[in-house]
C-alpha positions as MATLAB code, in Angstrom:
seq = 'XXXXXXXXXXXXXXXXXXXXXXXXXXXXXXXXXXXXXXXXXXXXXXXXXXXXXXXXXXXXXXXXXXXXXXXXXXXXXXXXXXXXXXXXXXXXXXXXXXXXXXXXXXXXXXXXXXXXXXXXXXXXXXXXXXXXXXXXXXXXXXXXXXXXXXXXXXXXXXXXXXXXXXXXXXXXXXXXXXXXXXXXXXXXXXXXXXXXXXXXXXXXXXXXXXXXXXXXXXXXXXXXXXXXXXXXXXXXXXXXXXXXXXXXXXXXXXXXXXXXXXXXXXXXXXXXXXXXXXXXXXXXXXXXXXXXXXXXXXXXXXXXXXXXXXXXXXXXXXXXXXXXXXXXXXXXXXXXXXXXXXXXXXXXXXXXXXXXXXXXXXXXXXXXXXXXXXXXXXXXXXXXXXXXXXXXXXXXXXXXXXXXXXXXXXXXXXXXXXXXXXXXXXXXXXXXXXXX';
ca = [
      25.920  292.732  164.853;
      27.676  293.644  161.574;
      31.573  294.282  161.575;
      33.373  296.260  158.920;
      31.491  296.326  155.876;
      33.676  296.234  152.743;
      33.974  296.545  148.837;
      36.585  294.334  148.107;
      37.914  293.830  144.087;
      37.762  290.311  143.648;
      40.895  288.616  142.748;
      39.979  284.554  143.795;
      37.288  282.702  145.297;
      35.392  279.422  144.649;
      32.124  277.810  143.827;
      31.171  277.751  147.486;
      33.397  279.359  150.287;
      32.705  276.329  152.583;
      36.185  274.919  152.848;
      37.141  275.966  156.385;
      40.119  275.198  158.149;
      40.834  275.687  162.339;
      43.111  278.486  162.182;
      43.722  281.137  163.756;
      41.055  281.902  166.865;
      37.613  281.586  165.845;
      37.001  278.952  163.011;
      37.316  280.842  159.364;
      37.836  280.039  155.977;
      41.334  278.942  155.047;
      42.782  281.790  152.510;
      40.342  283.853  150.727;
      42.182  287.356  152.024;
      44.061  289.901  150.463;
      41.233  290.874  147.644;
      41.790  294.681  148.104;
      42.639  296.783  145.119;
      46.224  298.513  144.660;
      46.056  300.637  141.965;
      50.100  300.825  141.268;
      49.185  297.357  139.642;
      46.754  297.010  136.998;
      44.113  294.378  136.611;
      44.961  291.921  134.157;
      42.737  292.074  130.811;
      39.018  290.063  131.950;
      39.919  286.310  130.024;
      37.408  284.449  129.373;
      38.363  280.874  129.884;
      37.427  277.171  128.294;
      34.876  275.673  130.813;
      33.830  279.060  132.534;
      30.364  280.458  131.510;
      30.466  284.275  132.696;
      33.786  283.751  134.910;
      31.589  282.106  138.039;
      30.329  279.052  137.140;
      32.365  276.139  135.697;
      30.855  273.647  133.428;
      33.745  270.305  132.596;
      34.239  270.772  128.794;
      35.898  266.966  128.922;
      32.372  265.403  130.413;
      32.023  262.837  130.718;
      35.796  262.038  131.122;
      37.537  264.613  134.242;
      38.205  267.988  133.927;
      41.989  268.981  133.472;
      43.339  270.022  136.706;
      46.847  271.195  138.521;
      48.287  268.763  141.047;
      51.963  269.755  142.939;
      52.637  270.325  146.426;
      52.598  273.950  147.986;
      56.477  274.558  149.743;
      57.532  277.584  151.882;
      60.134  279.712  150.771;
      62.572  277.685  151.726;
      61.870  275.230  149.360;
      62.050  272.553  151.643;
      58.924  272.242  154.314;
      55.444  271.907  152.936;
      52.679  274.595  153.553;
      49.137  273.485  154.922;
      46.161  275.337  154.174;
      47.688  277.427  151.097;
      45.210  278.925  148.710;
      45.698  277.206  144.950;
      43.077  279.209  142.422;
      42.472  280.576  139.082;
      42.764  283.864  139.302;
      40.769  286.143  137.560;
      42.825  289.345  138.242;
      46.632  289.792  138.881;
      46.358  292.421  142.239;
      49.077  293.759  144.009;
      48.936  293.163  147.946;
      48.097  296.697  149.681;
      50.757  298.067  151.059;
      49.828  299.031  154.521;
      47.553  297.177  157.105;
      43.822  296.563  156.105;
      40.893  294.589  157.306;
      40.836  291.749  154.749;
      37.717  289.531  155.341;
      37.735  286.067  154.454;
      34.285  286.166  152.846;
      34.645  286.956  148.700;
      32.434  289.017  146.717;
      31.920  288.883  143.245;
      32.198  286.050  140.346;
      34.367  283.143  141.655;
      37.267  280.980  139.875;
      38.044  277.329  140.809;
      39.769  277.110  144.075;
      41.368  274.471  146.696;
      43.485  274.809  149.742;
      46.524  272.461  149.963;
      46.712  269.313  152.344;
      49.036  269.115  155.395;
      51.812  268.066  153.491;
      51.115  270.770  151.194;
      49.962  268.486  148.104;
      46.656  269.781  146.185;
      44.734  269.232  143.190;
      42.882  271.576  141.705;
      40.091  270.642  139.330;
      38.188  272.509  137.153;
      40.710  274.782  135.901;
      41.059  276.168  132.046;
      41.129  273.453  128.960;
      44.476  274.106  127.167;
      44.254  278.002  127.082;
      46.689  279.893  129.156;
      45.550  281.151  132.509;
      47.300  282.592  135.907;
      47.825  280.238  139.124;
      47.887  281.433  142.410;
      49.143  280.505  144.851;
      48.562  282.014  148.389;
      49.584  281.294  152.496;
      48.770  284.736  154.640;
      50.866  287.928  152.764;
      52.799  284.932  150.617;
      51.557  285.183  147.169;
      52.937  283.409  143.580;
      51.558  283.637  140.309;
      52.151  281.218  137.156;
      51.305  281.502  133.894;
      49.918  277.799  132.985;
      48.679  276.054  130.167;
      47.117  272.850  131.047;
      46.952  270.083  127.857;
      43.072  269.723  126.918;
      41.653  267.307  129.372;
      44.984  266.288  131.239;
      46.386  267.120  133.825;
      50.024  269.487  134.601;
      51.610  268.087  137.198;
      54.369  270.862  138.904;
      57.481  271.090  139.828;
      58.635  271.899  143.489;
      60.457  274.813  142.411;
      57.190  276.269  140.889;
      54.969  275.318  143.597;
      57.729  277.451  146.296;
      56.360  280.142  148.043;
      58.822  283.327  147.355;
      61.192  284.780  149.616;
      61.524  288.133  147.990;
      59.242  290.169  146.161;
      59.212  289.371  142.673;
      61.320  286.596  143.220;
      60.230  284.432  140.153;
      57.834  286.774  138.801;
      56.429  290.243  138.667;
      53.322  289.666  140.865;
      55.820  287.621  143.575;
      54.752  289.342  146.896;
      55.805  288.809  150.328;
      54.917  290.785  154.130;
      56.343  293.330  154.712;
      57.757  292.629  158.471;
      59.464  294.200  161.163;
      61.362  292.467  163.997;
      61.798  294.404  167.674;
      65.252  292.814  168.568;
      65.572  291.310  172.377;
      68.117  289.823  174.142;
      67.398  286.139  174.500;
      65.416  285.353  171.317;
      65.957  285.730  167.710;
      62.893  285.439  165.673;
      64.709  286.667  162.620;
      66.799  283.901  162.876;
      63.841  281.432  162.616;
      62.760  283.790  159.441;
      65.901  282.689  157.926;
      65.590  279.344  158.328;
      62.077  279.665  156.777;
      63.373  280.903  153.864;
      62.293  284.987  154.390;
      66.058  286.786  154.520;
      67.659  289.157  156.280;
      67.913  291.812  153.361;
      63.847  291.290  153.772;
      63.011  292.404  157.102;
      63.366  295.465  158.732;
      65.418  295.392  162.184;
      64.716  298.082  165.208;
      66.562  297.861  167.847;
      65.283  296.708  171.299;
      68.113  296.016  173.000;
      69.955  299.362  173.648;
      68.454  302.642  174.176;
      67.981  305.084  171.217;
      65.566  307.602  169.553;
      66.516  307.450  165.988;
      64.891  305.779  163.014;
      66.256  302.231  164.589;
      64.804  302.554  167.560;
      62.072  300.666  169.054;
      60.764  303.617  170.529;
      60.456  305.170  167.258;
      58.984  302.381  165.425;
      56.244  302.036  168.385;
      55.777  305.269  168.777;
      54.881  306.013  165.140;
      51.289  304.278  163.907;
      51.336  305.125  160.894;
      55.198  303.343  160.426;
      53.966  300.563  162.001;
      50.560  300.186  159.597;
      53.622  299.770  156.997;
      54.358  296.038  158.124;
      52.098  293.334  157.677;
      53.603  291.651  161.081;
      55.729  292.477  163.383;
      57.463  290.174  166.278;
      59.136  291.570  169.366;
      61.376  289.493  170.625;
      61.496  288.034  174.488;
      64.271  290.034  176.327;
      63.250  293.885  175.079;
      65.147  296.707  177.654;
      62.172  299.134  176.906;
      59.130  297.390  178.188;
      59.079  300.785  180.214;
      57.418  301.910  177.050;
      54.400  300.047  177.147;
      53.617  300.609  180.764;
      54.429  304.361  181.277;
      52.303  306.968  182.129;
      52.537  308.299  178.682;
      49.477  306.128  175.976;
      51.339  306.469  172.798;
      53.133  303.523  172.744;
      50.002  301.578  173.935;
      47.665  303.609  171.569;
      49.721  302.863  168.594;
      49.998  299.167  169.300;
      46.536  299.073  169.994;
      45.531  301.237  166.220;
      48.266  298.696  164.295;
      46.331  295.682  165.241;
      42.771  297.425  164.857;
      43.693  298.254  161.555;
      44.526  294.765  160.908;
      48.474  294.384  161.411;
      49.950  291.193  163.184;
      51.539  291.294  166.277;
      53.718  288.165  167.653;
      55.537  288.200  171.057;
      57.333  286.304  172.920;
      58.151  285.580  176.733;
      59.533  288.480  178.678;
      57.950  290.916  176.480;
      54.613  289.481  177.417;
      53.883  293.642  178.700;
      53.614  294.085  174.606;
      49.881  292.202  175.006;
      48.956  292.306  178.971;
      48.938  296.147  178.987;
      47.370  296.997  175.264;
      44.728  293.935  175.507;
      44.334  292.869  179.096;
      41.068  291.691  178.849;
      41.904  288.071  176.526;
      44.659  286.612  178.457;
      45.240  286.176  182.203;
      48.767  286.021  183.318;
      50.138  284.698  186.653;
      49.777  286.774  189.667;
      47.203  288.734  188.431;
      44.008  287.720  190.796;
      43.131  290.961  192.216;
      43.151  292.934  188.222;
      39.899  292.769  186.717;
      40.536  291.094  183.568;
      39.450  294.341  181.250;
      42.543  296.172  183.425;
      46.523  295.114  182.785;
      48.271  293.834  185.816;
      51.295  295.569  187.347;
      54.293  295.492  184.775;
      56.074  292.276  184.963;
      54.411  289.855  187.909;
      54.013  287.025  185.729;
      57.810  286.563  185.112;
      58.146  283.643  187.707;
      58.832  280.550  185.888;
      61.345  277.879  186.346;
      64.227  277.488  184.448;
      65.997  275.053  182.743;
      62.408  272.871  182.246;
      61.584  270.487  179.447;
      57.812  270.535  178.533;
      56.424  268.137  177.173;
      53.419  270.045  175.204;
      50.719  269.122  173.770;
      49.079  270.241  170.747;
      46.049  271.384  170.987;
      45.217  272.706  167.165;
      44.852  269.111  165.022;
      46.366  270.972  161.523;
      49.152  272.253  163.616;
      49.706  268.528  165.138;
      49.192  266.937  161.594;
      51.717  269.238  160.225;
      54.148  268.464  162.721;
      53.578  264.715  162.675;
      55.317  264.620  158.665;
      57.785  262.747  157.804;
      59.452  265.790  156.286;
      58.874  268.155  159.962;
      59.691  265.048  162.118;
      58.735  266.836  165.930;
      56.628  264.721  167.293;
      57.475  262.625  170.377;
      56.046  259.170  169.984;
      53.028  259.980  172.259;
      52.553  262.920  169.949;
      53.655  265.538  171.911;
      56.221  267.715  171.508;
      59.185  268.968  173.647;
      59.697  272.370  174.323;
      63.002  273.718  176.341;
      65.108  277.064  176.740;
      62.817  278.261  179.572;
      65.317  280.626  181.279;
      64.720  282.148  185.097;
      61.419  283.951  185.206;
      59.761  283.533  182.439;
      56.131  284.660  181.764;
      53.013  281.984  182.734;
      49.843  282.481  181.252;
      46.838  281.395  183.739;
      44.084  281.246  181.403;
      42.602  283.078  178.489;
      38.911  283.632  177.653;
      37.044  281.456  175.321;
      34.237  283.923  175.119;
      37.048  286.617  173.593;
      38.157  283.503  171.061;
      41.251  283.297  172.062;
      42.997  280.491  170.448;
      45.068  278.181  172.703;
      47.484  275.503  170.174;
      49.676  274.294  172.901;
      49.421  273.608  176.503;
      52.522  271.875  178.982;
      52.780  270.753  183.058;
      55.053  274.311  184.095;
      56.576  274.963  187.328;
      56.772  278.315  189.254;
      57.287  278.562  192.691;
      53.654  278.352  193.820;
      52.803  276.443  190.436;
      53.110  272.961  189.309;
      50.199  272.349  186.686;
      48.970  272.276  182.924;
      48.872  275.651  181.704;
      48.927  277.836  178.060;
      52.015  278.278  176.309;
      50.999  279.478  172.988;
      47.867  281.510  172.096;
      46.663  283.995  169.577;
      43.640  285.804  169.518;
      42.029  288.265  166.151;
      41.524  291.815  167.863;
      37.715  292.869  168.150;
      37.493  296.463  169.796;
      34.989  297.776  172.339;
      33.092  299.131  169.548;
      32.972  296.011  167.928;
      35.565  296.938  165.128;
      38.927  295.441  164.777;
      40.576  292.848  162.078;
      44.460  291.905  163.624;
      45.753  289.470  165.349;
      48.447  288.271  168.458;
      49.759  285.258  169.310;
      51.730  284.790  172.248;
      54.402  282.346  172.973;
      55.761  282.010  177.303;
      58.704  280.010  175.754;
      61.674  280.582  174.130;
      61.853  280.166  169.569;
      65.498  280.042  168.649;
      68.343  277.630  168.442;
      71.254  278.275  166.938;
      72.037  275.337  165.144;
      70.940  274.686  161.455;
      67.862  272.619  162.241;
      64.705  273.635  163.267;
      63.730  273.129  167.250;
      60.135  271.539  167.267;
      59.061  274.947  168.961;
      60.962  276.836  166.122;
      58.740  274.173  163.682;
      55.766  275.598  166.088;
      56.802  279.365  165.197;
      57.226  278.042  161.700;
      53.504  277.087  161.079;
      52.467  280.343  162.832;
      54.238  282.541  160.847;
      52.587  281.549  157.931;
      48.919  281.529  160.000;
      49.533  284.722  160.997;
      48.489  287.068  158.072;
      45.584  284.131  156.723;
      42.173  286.300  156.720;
      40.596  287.145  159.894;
      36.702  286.944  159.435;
      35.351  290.202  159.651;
      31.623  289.302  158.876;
];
């Protein structure tokens, strides 16, 4: 059956869109998203470029010597930790990122410029790109986007720098076409995703803060930013935090918290939640992961509010990773949080906290680590971080969840290897969701 059908502007692409990566849920293609057309930017002039005949086929104007190329290696904002699976391309357009939630399909349409997608350790090369004529680079991970204005010597190759190969932090950051989410984060008592955000290099004058931690109504409220669909279709992703006070929200009598959750990640926004806010998923999208204590629910109905807060504290998990890009990643020299067995430790699980059961396959869901938990009538392997992309009853839908039982934030300078777990997700997040 056919999902959303759209007419998407092209901005990137390649010869063949066969370069797949396991992301996110069901296997797509790593980063060909974010084609829609914003009008507040122009399209740049159509360029014709050395070795292009018509913009979608490239012919090597060195032959039989290579064709130039770009080679560098793709960093997150912070300058600092590579980026897997980034989108490096010609682009044929400069297009501003829409500004609100949309379906963005991984699938292009339209005449295609060279393309690659970076290497674990964030290294590419891109081949095939214009002979000694100036021409735009992107470069792309989820809602991170840079552009640079190259000229590569006639049949050589431009080798770049790590500041130009940094994802930014800020719109227009090095550049006019610099673009980054827009995100909101639903404070919580225990954890501090924003925190993690900081670390990665996204600041705090960046992200928008509502409060979920003491009871309001006004403009930096949670209940006014969940309340409000059409405020929340303004961020690209937004993460609740474990330890919310207003839970109460999503599982009263009244829908509109749970209908506008549910419309923001229809309409393609990201949703990320952690641990005692585990309500934020069970009670919008029952049906794609079973909690604990939740035997007697059908699966397509949520469980009473709360049951599957009965883990044990104080345990140390060794967990293993189940996505092999996530596990590669980790494994670097540069990420270091890999146990020698290649697992990875996970602590900070407080009194209570929420067990997942199972999730279903059939639905997509997405499980990239697993660990041996205890609860009191528990003591096996179980999921402790899964995402799923959002597919309605009427077979519509383009967002995505991920859910993590365990705790994201430590407060000293470096990175936890969960935090290096939230790390990579972040950036997965807002990568295309295949809406074929």
């Amino acid at each position: 059956m056919s999902r959303n059908k759209l007419v998407l502007p092209v901005l990137v692409g390649c010869l063949v869109l066969t370069a797949c990566l396991s992301l996110l849920s069901l296997p797509r293609c790593a980063d060909e998203s974010h084609f829609q057309h914003d009008s507040a930017v122009p399209d740049a002039p159509p360029v014709k470029y050395d070795g292009f005949a018509n913009g979608d086929i490239y012919v090597n104007p060195c032959a039989p010597d290579p064709a130039p190329a770009v080679t560098g290696t793709v960093l997150a904002p912070n300058g600092v930790d590579p980026v897997a699976g980034a989108s490096v391309h010609v682009a044929l357009g400069l297009l501003a990122l829409p500004k609100t939630v949309q379906c963005e399909s991984c699938s292009a349409k339209g005449k295609f410029s060279s393309n690659t997608y970076s290497r674990a350790d964030g290294s590419f090369r891109l081949d095939g790109v214009p002979n000694g004529t100036p021409f735009w680079l992107g470069i792309q991970k989820g809602h991170f986007r840079r552009y640079l204005n190259l000229t590569v010597p006639k049949c050589g190759t431009l080798d770049l720098t790590a500041q130009q190969t940094t994802l930014p932090g800020k719109n227009k950051q090095f550049g006019e076409y610099d673009s980054i989410p827009s995100v909101a984060v639903v404070s919580g008592a225990w954890d501090k995703l924003e925190k993690v955000l900081d670390k990665l290099g996204l600041p705090p004058s960046e992200i928008t803060i509502y409060n979920g931690k003491d009871y309001g109504t006004g403009p930096e409220s949670v209940q006014y930013l969940l309340g409000n669909a059409g405020l929340m279709k303004s961020f690209h992703i937004i993460l609740i935090n474990c330890g919310t006070k207003f839970e109460s929200l999503i599982t009263s009598a009244d829908p509109i918290y749970r209908n506008a959750v549910r419309e923001y990640v229809r309409a393609g926004g990201r949703l990320f939640v952690t641990d005692f806010s585990y309500d934020y998923v069970e009670q919008v999208f029952p049906q794609f992961i079973d909690f604990e204590n939740s035997d007697s629910t059908p699966p397509s109905q949520p469980e009473e509010a709360n049951v599957a807060e009965v883990g044990t504290a104080d345990l140390k998990v060794q967990a293993e990773i189940k996505d092999p890009s996530l596990k590669a990643w980790l494994g670097l020299p540069q990420i270091k949080a890999l146990l020698p067995d290649g697992r990875v430790q996970i602590e900070g699980f407080m009194t209570g906290w929420a067990l997942q059961k199972k999730v279903d396959d059939s639905l997509g869901v997405k499980v990239w680590t697993t660990g041996r938990v205890k609860a009191p009538t528990v003591d096996e392997v179980r999921p402790l971080t899964t995402s799923f992309d959002f597919l309605d009853q009427d077979k519509k839908g383009c967002g995505r969840v991920i859910f993590s039982s365990y705790h994201t934030w430590g407060s000293g300078t470096a990175l936890l290897p969960q935090e290096r777990i939230l790390e990579y997700l972040l950036l997965e997040i807002g990568t295309c969701v295949d809406i074929e």
